[in-house]
Residue, then its C-alpha position, 0 to 999 in steps of 0.5 A: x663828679x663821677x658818683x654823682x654822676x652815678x648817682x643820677x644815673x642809678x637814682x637815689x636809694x629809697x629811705x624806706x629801703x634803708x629803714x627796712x634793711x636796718x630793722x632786719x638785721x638782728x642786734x649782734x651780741x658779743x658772747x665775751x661780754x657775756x661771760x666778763x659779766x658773769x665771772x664778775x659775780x663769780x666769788x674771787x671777782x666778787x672779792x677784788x671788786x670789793x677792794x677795788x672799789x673800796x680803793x676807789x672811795x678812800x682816793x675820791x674822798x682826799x683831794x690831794x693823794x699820790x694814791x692810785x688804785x692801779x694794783x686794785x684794778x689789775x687784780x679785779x681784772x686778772x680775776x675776771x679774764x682768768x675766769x673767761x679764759x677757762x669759760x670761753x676756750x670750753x665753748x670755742x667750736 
């Protein structure tokens, strides 16, 4: 009862008001992102995403496997964030 109260007595907010007000802020963008993207092209990544990939197809094609490809995964992604690491602690202010 109490916000609606408030509501009637301030009015409503207009919607052009909140469409303008969401058309100025700027679109945030994550730097780690960034830098995960482009360590992944990064020579080693390059290579553990190949075998995880490849790890990945061989599970898919057997329908009934006690494979997984959790080794590959976290090998490709040891490689990565080893490569962010020594990028995004450089350009921390």
């Amino acid at each position: 009862m109490v916000f609606e109260e408030k509501m009637i007595m301030n009015g409503e907010p207009d919607d052009e008001e909140e469409e303008e007000e969401e058309e100025e802020e700027e679109e945030m963008v994550d730097p780690l992102d960034a830098m995960r993207q482009k360590c992944e092209e990064a020579e080693h990544c390059v290579h553990t995403r190949s075998r995880l990939e490849e790890c990945e197809t061989r599970v898919g094609s057997r329908s009934m496997t006690a494979e997984d490809c959790t080794e590959e995964l976290f090998d490709f992604l040891h490689a990565r964030d080893h490569c962010v690491a020594h990028k995004l602690f450089h350009s921390v202010k």
